[in-house]
C-alpha positions in Angstrom: -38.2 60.3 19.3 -35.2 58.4 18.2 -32.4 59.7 15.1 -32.3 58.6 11.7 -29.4 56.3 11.9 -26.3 57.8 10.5 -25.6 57.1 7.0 -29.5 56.3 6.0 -29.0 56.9 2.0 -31.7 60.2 1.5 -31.8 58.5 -1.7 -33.5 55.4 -0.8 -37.2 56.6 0.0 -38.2 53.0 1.5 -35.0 52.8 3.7 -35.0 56.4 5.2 -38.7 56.0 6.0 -38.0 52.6 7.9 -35.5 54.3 9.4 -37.5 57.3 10.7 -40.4 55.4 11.6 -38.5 52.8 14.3 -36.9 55.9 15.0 -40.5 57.3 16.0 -41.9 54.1 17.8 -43.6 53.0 14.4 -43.3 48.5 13.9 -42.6 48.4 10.1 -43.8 45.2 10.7 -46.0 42.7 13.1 -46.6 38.8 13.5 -50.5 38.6 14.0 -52.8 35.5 15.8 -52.3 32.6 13.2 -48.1 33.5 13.0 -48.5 35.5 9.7 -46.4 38.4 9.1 -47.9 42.1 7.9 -45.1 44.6 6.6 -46.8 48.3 6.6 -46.7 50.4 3.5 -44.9 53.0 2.3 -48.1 54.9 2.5 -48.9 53.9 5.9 -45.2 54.9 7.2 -45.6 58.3 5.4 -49.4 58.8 7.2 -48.7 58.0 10.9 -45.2 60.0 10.3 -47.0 62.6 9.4 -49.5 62.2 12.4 -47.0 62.0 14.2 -45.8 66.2 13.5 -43.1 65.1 11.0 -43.4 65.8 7.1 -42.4 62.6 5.6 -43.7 64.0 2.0 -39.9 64.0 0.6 -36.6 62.3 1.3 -35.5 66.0 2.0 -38.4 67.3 4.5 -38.2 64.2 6.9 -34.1 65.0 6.7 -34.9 68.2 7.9 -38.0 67.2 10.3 -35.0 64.8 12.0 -32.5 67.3 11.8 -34.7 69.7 13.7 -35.6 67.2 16.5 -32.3 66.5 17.0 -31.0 69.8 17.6 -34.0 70.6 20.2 -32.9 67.5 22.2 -28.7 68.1 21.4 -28.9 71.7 22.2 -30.9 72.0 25.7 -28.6 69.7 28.6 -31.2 68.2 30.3 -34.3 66.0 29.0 -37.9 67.6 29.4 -39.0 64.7 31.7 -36.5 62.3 33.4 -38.8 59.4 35.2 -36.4 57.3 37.1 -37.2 54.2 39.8 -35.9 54.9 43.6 -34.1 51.3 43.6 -32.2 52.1 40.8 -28.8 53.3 42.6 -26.8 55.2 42.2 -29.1 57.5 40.2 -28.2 59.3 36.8 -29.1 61.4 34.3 -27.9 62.4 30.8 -26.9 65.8 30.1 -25.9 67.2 26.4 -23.1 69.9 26.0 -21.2 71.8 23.7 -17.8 70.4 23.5 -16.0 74.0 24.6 -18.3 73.5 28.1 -17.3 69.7 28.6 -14.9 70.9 31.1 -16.5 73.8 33.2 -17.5 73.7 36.6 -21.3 72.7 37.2 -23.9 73.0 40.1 -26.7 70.4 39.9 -30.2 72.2 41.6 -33.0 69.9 42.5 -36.2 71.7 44.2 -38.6 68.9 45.1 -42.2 68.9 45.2 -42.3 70.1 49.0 -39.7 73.2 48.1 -36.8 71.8 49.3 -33.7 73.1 47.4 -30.5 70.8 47.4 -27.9 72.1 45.3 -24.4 69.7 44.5 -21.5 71.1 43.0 -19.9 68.7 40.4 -16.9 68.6 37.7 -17.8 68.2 34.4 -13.9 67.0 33.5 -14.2 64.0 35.8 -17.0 62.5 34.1 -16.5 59.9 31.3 -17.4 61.0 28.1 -20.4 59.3 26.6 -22.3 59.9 22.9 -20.9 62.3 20.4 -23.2 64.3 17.3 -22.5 66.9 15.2 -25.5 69.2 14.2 -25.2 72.8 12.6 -21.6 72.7 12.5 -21.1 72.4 16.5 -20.0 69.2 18.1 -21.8 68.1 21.2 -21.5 65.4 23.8 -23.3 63.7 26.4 -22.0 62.7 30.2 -23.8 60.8 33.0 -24.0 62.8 36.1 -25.3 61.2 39.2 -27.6 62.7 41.2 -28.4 63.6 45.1 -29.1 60.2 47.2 -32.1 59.3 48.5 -34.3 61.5 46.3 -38.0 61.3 47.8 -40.8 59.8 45.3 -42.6 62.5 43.7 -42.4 65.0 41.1 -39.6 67.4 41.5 -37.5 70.3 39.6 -33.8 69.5 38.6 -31.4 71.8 36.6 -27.6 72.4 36.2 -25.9 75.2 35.7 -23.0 75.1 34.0 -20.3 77.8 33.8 -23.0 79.9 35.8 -25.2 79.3 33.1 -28.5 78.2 34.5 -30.7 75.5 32.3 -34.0 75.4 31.5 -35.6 73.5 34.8 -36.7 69.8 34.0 -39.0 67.8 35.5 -37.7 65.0 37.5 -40.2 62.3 38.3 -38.9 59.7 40.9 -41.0 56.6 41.3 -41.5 53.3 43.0 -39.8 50.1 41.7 -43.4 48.3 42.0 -47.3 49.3 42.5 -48.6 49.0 45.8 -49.7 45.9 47.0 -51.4 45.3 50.9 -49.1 43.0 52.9 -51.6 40.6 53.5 -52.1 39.9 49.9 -48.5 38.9 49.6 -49.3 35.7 50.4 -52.8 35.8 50.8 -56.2 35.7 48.4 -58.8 37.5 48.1 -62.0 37.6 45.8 -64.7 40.2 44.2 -68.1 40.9 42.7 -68.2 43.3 39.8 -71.4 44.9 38.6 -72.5 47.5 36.3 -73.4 50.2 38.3 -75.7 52.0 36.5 -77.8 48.7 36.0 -78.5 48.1 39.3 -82.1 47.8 40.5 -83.5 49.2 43.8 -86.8 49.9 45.2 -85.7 53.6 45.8 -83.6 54.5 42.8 -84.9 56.5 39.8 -84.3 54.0 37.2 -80.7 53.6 36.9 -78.3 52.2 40.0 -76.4 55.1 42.0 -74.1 55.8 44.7 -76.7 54.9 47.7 -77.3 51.2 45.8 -73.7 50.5 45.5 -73.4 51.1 49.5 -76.1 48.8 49.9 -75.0 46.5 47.3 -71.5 46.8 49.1 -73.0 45.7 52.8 -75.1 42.8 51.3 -71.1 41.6 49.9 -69.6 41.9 53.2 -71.9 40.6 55.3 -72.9 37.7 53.0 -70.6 36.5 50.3 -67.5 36.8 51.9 -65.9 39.1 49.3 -63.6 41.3 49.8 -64.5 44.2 46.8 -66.7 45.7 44.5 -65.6 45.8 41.0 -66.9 48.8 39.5 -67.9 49.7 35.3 -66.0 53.0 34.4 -67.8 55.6 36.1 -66.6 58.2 33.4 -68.9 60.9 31.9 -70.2 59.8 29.0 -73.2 62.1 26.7 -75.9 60.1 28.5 -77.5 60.0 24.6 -78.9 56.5 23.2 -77.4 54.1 21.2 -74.6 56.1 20.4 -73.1 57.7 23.6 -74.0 55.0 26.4 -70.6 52.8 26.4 -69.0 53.7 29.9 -65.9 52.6 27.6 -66.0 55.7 25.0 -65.9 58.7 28.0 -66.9 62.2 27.2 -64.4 62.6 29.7 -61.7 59.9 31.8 -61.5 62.5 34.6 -64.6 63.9 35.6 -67.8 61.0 36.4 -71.6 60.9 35.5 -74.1 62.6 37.0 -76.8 59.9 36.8 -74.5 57.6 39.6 -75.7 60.8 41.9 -78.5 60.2 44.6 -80.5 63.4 44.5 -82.1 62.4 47.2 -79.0 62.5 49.6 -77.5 66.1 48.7 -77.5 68.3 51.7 -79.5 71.5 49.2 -82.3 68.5 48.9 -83.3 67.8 52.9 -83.6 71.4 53.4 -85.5 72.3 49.6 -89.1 72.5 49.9 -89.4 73.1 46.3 -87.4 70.0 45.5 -89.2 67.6 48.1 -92.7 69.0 46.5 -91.4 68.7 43.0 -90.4 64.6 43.9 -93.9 63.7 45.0 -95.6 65.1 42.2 -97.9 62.9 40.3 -96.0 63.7 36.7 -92.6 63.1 38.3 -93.5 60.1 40.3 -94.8 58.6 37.2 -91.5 59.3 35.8 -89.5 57.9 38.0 -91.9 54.5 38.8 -91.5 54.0 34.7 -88.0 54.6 34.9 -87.6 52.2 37.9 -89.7 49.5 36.3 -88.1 49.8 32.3 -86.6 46.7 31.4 -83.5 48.5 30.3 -81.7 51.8 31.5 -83.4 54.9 30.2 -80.3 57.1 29.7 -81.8 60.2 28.4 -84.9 60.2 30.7 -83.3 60.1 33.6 -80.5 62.6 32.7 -82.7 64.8 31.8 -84.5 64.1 35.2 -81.7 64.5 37.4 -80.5 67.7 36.2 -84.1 69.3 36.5 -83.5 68.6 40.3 -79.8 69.2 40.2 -80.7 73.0 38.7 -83.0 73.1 41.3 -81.1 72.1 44.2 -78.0 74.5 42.6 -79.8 77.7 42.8 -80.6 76.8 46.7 -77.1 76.3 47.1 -76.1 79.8 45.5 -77.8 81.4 48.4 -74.9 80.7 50.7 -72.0 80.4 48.0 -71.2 84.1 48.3 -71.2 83.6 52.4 -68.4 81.6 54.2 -70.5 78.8 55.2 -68.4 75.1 56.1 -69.9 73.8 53.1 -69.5 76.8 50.6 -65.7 76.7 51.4 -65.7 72.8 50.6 -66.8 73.7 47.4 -64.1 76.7 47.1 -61.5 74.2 48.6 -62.6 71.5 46.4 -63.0 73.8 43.0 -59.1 75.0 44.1 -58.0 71.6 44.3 -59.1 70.8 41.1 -57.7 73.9 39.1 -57.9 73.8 35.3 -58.6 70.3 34.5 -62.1 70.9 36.1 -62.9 74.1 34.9 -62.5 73.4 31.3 -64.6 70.4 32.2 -67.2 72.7 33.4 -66.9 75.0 30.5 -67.0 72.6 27.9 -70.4 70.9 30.0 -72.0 74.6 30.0 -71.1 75.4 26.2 -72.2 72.2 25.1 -76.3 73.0 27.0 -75.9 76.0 25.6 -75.2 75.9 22.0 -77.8 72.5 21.9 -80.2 74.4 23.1 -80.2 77.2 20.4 -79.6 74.8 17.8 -81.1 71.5 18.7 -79.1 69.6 15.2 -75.9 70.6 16.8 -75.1 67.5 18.9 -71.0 68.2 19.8 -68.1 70.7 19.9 -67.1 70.1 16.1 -70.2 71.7 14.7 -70.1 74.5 17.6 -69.5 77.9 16.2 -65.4 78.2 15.4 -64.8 80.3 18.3 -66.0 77.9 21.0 -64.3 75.1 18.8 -60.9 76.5 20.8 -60.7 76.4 24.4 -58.6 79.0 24.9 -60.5 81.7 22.5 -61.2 84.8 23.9 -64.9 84.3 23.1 -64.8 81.1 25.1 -63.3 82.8 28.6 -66.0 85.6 27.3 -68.7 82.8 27.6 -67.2 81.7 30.6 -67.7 84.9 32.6 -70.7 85.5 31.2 -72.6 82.0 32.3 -70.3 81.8 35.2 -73.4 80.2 37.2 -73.9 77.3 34.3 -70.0 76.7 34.8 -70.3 76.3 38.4 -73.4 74.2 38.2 -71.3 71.8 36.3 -68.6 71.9 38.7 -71.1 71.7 41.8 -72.4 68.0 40.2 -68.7 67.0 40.3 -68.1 67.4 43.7 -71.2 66.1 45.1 -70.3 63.1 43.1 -66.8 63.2 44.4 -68.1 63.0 48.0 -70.9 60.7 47.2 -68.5 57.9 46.0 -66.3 59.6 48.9 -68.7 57.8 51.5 -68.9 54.3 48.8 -65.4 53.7 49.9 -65.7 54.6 53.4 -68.7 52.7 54.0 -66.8 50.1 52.2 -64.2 50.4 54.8 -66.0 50.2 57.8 -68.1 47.2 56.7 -64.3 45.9 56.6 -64.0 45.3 52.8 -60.0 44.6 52.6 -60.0 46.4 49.1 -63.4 48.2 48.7 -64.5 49.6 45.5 -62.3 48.4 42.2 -62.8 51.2 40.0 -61.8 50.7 36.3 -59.8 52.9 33.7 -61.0 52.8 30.2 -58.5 53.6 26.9 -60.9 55.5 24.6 -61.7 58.9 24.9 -64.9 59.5 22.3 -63.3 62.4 20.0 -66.4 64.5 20.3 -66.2 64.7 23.9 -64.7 67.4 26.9 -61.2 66.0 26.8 -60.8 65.9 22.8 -62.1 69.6 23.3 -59.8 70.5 26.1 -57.0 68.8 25.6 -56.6 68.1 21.8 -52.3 68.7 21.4 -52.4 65.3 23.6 -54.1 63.6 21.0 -53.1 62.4 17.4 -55.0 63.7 13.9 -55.1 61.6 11.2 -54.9 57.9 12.9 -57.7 56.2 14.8 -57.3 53.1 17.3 -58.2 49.8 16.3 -57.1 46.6 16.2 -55.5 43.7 13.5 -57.5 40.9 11.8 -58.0 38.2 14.6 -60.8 35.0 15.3 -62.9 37.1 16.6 -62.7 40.3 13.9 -61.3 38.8 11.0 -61.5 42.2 9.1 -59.9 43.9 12.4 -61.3 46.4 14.7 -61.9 50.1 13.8 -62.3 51.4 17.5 -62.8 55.2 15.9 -61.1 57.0 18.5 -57.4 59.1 18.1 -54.4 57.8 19.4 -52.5 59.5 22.5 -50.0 62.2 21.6 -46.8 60.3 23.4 -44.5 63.3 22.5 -46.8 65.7 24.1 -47.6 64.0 26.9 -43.7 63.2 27.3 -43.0 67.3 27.2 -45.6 67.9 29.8 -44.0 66.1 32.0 -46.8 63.5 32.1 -49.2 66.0 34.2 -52.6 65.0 32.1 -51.1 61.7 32.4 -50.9 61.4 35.9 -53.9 63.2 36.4 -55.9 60.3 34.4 -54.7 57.8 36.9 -55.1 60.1 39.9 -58.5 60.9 39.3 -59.7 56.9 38.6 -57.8 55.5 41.7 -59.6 58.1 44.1 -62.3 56.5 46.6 -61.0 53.2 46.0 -58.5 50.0 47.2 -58.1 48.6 43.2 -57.8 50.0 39.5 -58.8 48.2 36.5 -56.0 49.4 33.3 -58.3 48.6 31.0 -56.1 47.2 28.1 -53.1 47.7 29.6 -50.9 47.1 26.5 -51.1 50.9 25.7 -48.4 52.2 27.7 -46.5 49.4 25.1 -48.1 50.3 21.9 -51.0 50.7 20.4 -52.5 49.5 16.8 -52.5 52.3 14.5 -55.2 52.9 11.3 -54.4 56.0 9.1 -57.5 58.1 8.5 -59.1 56.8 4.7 -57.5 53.6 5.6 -58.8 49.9 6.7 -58.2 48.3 9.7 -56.1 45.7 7.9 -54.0 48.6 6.6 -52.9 49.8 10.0 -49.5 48.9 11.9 -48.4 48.9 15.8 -47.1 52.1 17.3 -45.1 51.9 20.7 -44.8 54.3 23.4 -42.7 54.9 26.0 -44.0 52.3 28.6 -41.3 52.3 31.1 -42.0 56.2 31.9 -46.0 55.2 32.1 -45.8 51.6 34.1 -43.6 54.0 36.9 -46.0 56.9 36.9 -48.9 54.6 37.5 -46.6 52.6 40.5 -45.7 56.2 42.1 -49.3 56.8 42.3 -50.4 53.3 43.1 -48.3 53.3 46.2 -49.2 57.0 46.9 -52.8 56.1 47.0 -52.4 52.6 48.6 -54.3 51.3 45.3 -53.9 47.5 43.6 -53.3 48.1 39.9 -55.1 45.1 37.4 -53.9 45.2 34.0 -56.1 44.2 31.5 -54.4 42.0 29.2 -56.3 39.9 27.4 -55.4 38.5 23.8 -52.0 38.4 21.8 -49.6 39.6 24.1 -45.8 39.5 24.1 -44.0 37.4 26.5 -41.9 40.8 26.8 -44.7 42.5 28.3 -46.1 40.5 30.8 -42.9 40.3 32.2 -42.4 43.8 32.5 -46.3 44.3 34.3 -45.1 41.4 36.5 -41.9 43.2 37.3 -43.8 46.8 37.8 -45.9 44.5 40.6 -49.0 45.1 38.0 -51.7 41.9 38.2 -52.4 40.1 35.1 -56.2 39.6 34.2 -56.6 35.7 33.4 -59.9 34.8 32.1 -61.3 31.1 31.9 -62.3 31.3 28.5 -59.0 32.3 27.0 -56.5 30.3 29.5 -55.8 27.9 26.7 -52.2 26.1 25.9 -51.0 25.7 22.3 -52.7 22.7 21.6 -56.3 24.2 22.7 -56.0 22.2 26.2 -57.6 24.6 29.0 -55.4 25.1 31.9 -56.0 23.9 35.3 -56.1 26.1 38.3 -53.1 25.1 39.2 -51.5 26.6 36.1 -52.8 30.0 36.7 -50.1 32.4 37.6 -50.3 34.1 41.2 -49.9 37.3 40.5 -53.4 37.7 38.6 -56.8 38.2 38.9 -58.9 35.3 37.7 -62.5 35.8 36.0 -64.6 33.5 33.5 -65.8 36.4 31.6 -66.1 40.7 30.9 -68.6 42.8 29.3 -67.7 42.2 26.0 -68.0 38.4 26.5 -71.2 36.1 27.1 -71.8 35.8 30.6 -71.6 31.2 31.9 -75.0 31.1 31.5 -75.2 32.9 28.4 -71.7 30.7 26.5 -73.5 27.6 27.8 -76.4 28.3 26.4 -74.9 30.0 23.3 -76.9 32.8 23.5 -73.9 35.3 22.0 -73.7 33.7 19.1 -77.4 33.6 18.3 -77.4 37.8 19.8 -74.5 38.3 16.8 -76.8 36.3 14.3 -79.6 38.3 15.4 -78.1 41.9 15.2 -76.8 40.5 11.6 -73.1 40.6 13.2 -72.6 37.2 11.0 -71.6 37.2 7.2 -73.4 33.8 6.4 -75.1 31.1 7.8 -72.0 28.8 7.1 -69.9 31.3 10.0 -72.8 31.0 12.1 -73.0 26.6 11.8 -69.1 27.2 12.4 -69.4 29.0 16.1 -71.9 26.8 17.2 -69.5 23.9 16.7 -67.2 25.6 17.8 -69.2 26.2 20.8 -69.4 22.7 21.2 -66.0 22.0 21.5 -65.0 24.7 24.2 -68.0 23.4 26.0 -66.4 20.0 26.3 -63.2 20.8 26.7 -64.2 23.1 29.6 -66.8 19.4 31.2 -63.7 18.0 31.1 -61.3 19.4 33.1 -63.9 19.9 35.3 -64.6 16.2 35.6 -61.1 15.4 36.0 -60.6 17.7 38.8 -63.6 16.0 40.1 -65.1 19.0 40.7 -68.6 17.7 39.2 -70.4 14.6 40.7 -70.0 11.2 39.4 -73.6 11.0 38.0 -73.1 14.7 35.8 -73.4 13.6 32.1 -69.9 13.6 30.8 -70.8 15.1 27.1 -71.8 18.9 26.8 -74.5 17.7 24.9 -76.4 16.1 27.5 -75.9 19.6 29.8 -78.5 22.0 28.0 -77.9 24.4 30.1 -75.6 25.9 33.4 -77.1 23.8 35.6 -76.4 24.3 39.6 -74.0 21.6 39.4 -72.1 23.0 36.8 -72.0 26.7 37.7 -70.2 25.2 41.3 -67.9 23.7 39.5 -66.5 26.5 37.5 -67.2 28.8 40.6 -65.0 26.3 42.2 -62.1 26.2 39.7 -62.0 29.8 39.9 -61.5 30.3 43.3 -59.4 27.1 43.1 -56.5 29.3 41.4 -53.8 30.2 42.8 -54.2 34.0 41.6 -54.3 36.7 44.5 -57.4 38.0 42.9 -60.8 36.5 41.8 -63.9 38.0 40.4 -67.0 37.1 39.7 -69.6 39.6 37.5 -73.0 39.7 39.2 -74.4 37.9 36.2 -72.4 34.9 36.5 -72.6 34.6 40.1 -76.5 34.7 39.2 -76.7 33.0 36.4 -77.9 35.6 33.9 -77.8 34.7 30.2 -77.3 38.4 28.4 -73.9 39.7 28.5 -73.8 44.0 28.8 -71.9 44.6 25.3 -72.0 43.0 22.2 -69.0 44.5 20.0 -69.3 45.6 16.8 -73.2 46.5 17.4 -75.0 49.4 18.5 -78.6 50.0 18.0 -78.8 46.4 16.9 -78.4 45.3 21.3 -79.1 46.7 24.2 -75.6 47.7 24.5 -74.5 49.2 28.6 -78.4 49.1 29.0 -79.3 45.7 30.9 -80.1 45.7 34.7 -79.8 43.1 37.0 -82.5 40.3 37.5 -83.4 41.7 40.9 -83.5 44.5 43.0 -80.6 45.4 45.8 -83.1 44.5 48.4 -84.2 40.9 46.8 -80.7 40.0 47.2 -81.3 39.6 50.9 -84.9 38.1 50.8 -84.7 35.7 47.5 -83.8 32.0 48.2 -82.5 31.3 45.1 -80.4 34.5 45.5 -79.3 33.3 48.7 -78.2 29.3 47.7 -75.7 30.8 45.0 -74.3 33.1 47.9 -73.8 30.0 49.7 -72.1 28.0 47.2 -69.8 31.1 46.7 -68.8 31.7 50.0 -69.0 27.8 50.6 -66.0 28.3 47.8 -64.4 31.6 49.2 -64.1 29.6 52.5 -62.5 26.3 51.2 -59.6 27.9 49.0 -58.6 31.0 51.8 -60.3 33.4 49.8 -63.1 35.1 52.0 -62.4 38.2 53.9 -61.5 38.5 57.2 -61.1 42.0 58.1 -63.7 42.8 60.8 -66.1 45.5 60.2 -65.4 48.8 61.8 
C-alpha cells in the first residue's frame, strides 16, 4: 500500500478518499470498450477500502488507518518480501532508519534457500540519503544498499543488523528476467490439440475421460497429427455436483486435482484386490459403468460416487502395509512430507465435508458446517482430524495416485517424443464455498466479488461471484500460497495456460449489494507476480501462455512480452480498428494462435450459428430484436472472415465468394482456416478437438447453468475410433498436411 499524499485536506472527504484509494491500487476511474469513461463512487471507494482492512467510514479513521500502515512499513528496515530480477545489476534494496542510526556500522546477512550464509559488512554514512517521513514524532529515512553479487534464483533470507541490532529476517525472492522458453522454439514453431479431458470417450473408461485415455489420446497425436502437445482443461478439484459445481473454471481447490481423471483400474491396491476385481464385474456395477460409458453427456455425480466406492475399497487394502516400511508405503510418507500443510488441510477439509453431508444431507458446504469446523485451525477441527485420521489419509492417498498417474501422462508424453507434452491450464476463480476459501480465507477479500464491466458481449457486465485475492496478504507471506498455485499447475507438464492473465495487473472489483456496473478496477502488484511465475517457469522448464483476451492495455502486453510470457491470439477477436481481420502475417510471434476456447462457439458451431440460437434457447437473449441483431452480425464476421480467406487464396477458385452461399463448414472451408492458423507466424498453435473435428457445440455457454449442458459434452467418438474412422483420419491429414507446409510439426523422435 502506498501513503496518503502529504497535505491531502482531511477536510475534503472526496479528495482524501481518491487519495487513499490510488494509494491502495484502487482506479478511481476506467475507459471501457466503446471509449466511455466510468468514475467510481464515493460509496464504491469507501466499500473496496474497507475490503481492503482500512476503515474509510470518516476523514479521521482512514487518517489513522494510513498513519498506522505507515508506521508498520517506516519503523521495520527491511520490506516483508523484496522480489528482484537477476539481470538487474547491481542489486538493491531499500532499508528505513531512524535518523540517530543513519550513521552506524551495518552487516548485511543473506541465508539462501540451500543454507548458505553470506554476511557483508557495510557503512551506513557512505550511502546517499534517499526519502525522508516523519511519523510519531521520530524522523526516519530510507538508503539503497546493494547487495551480495551473483545471488542464486530462489527464495532466500536477508537481514541487516545495524548497530548490532539484528532485523526481523525478510524474504528475498530472486528471479529470472524471462520465463523459460526451449531453444528450439526460439526460432522454431510448434502446434497443439486441446481437449476436455473429462469428455473423452473410450471403450474402457467409466463414463468420463481419465488419465489412461489421455495417454492414449497422447500417442494417437504423436504418431498421427504431427503435434507437438496436449492442451489440457483445468484439472482442479471441483464438488463433482450438477449444474452447479461442474465448471473445471470455479475449483474447489487450484492445488489439489479430481479424482474422477483417476483410472481405478491401474492403481497398484487394484491388480492385487480380489474384492475390487469381483466388485468391477458385477452385474449392478457393470450396468453402471456401460450407462455411464454410453450417456450422452458426463454423469458427474454417478461416477464420483462410483469411483470413491472403489477408491474406499482399494484404501483399506492399502492400510494393511501403511504401518510396515514397504517401497510404496514410504512413497506415500515421502509424498504426504513433501506436500506439508497445503495438502493436509486439503485432506481435512475433503473428510469434514463427507462427514458433516452425511449427517445432515441439506448441508451442501463449509458455511453451513457447524461454527467450530467453520475455522481451520479450531481445536475441534485438529480434534476431528485425529479422530478420522484414516478419512484424512484416504483423501490424501487419492492425491497422490493422481499425482503419479498424470506423473506417467507426461512421461509417456515424453517418450512418444512430444517436444512440450501436456499444456496444463490455471484457472482465476476459486468457488468461495470450496477447500481453499476454507483453508486459506486471510488470502482472500470480504465484501467484493470478481466480475467484469459492461462490454458487447455482457452489456450489464459480468458478476463472476467469486472474492478477490488478498494482495497485501499474499505480499506479507512472502508469496508462498502464491507460488505454490503455480507450482502445483506446472507439475507433469512442458506448458501452462494463465488463464486471464490480466490479474497479476488488476482485477474488476463489484462491492457486495452492488451491480456489476457499479464496480471499479483494482491493481496488484504485477511485477512481483509475472517474476515469481518466470522463477518457477525456468525452474520447471515450463512455457507460460497468458490468457489475454479482450480490452487490454498496450501497457500490459508489453510487460508479458518482456517477462517472455506468450500472448493468446484468437481468430475471432484478431480485428483492427476498422473491424478488418488480420492476416497471419500480422499475428505477433510471440503467441499462441487458436480460432476459438470453451466459452466460444466451436468453427463449426459460429458457421453454423449454433451459439446464438443455444443463448436464445436457454433465454440468454432480452428480445427477439438482440437476437435478429447477432444473426446479422453473424453474417458479417462470416464474410469478413471468406474474405481474407479468399484473398490469401487459401480457398479454391470455384468456393462461393458470399457466406451466404456456405451453409455450413464445409471441408473446404475448415482447411482454409486450419491453414491460416498454422500460417501465423506465432510459436504456438492450437487447435480444440472440436474444431479439428468439426463439432458444432461449444463446452460453456456463459451466463447459463442448468439452462446447457455446461463442462458436460464428450467428444463425437471414442479414443480408439480416432485410429479406425476415415473421416477422423482425412481431417488428421489435412492438419498435418498443414503442420508440415508452415514448419510446424514435431520432429523430436520418440524415445
Amino acid at each position: 500500500m502506498g501513503e496518503i499524499p502529504e497535505g491531502t485536506p482531511t477536510a475534503n472527504r472526496a479528495g482524501q478518499l481518491a487519495a487513499a484509494a490510488q494509494a491502495c491500487g484502487i482506479e478511481i476511474d476506467y475507459w471501457d470498450v466503446w471509449g466511455k469513461q466510468h468514475h467510481s463512487s464515493i460509496e464504491v471507494q469507501t466499500a473496496i477500502l474497507q475490503s481492503l482492512g482500512v476503515d474509510a467510514s470518516t476523514p479521521t479513521n482512514l487518517q489513522h488507518a494510513f498513519e498506522e500502515r505507515a508506521w508498520s512499513e517506516w519503523q521495520q528496515p527491511l520490506p516483508t518480501t523484496i522480489v528482484l530480477s537477476r539481470d538487474n545489476q547491481p542489486q538493491q534494496v531499500s532499508v528505513s532508519l531512524p535518523v540517530e542510526q543513519a550513521h552506524l556500522p551495518a552487516v548485511i546477512r543473506l541465508r539462501t534457500e540451500e543454507g548458505l550464509l553470506t554476511e557483508t559488512p557495510c557503512s551506513l554514512s557512505d550511502l546517499p540519503m534517499g526519502q525522508e517521513s516523519s511519523l510519531r514524532r521520530r524522523s526516519f529515512i530510507r538508503k539503497r544498499i546493494n547487495l551480495p553479487d551473483n545471488i542464486p534464483l530462489g527464495y532466500h533470507e536477508l537481514s541487516i543488523e545495524i548497530g548490532g541490532q539484528p532485523s526481523k529476517a525478510s524474504r528475498l525472492i530472486v528471479c529470472p528476467a524471462q520465463a523459460y522458453e526451449p531453444a528450439w522454439l526460439e526460432s522454431g514453431r510448434a502446434a497443439g490439440i486441446a481437449i476436455s479431458l473429462y469428455g473423452v470417450r473410450s471403450q474402457r473408461n467409466w463414463g468420463c475421460g481419465d488419465t489412461t485415455d489421455l495417454q492414449d489420446f497422447t500417442a494417437w497425436v504423436a504418431e498421427e497429427t504431427g503435434a507437438s502437445f496436449v492442451a489440457l482443461n483445468p484439472l482442479h478439484s471441483i464438488a463433482n455436483r450438477q449444474p452447479y459445481n461442474t465448471s473445471p473454471y470455479l475449483p474447489n481447490s487450484i492445488f489439489y486435482r479430481n479424482p474422477v481423471y483417476l483410472d481405478v483400474e491401474q492403481l497398484e491396491e487394484f491388480q492385487s484386490s480380489s474384492k475390487a476385481i469381483a466388485l468391477l464385474n458385477s452385474p449392478t456395477v457393470q450396468a453402471e459403468i456401460q450407462a455411464l460409458r454410453a450417456a450422452e453427456l458426463v454423469e458427474y455425480e454417478r461416477m464420483h460416487r462410483l469411483k470413491i466406492r472403489f477408491l474406499k475399497l482399494l484404501f483399506r487394502a492399502f492400510l494393511k502395509e501403511w504401518s510396515r516400511d514397504t517401497p510404496r508405503s514410504l512413497s506415500f510418507r515421502k509424498y504426504i512430507e513433501q506436500e506439508g500443510e497445503l495438502l493436509h488441510q486439503f485432506a481435512v477439509h475433503s473428510a469434514l465435508d463427507e462427514a458433516i453431508h452425511k449427517q445432515r444431507p441439506d448441508v451442501w458446504n463449509w458455511h453451513a458446517w457447524p461454527e467450530q469446523y467453520q475455522d481451520p485451525h479450531s481445536a475441534q477441527t485438529a480434534e476431528f482430524a485425529h479422530r478420522h485420521w484414516r478419512s484424512v489419509l484416504f483423501y490424501k492417498y487419492i492425491q497422490w495416485q493422481l499425482d503419479q498417474q498424470f506423473e506417467a501422462a507426461q512421461q509417456v508424453a515424453q517418450k512418444r517424443g512430444l517436444r512440450i507434452g501436456l499444456y496444463h491450464d490455471l484457472a482465476l476463480a476459486t468457488d468461495r464455498f470450496g477447500a481453499d476459501l476454507w483453508a486459506h480465507r486471510s488470502f482472500f477479500v470480504s465484501g467484493s466479488r470478481v466480475g467484469s464491466p459492461p462490454d458487447g458481449f455482457s452489456p450489464k457486465g459480468q458478476d463472476w461471484a467469486f472474492p478477490p485475492p488478498n494482495a497485501e496478504r499474499h505480499y506479507q507471506d512472502g508469496y508462498r500460497l502464491f507460488a505454490e498455485s503455480i507450482r502445483k499447475n506446472l507439475r507433469h507438464g512442458g506448458a501452462l495456460r494463465i488463464d486471464h492473465v490480466m490479474r497479476f495487473f488488476r482485477l474488476f472489483w463489484i462491492p457486495d449489494g452492488m451491480e456489476a456496473p457499479e464496480g471499479t478496477y483494482v491493481r496488484d502488484r504485477h511485477a512481483d507476480l509475472l517474476r515469481i511465475l518466470a522463477l518457477e517457469s525456468v525452474r520447471n522448464k515450463v512455457l507460460i501462455v497468458g490468457e489475454d483476451l479482450g480490452t487490454v492495455p498496450d501497457e500490459v502486453r508489453e510487460s508479458l512480452h518482456r517477462f517472455g510470457i506468450l500472448s493468446y491470439r484468437l481468430l475471432y477477436f484478431e480485428q483492427d480498428r476498422n473491424g478488418r481481420m488480420r492476416k497471419p502475417d500480422e499475428y505477433p510471434i510471440n503467441a499462441l494462435a487458436s480460432a476459438t476456447t470453451h466459452d466460444l462457439p466451436t468453427l463449426a458451431g459460429f458457421w453454423l450459428g449454433r451459439d446464438i440460437e443455444a443463448r436464445r434457447g436457454a433465454g440468454l437473449l432480452p428480445d427477439d430484436a438482440t437476437y435478429h441483431q447477432m444473426l446479422a452480425d453473424r453474417s458479417r464476421e462470416k464474410q469478413k472472415m471468406l474474405d481474407v480467406l479468399v484473398e490469401l487464396k487459401l480457398l479454391p477458385e470455384w468456393f462461393p465468394r458470399n457466406a451466404s452461399d456456405v451453409p455450413e463448414l464445409s471441408g473446404e472451408l475448415h482447411n482454409a482456416i486450419v491453414g491460416f492458423l498454422a500460417s501465423t507466424p506465432s510459436k504456438l498453435m492450437l487447435l480444440n478437438q472440436e474444431d479439428l473435428l468439426k463439432e458444432t457445440e461449444q463446452q460453456n455457454l456463459p451466463g447459463s447453468t442448468a439452462e446447457y449442458p455446461n463442462w458436460r459434452r464428450k467428444m463425437r467418438c471414442t479414443v480408439e475410433e480416432l485410429w479406425e474412422s476415415p473421416e477422423i483420419q482425412a481431417f488428421t491429414r489435412m492438419f498435418r498436411g498443414w503442420l508440415n507446409r508452415t514448419a510446424r510439426a514435431n520432429s523430436n523422435p520418440a524415445t
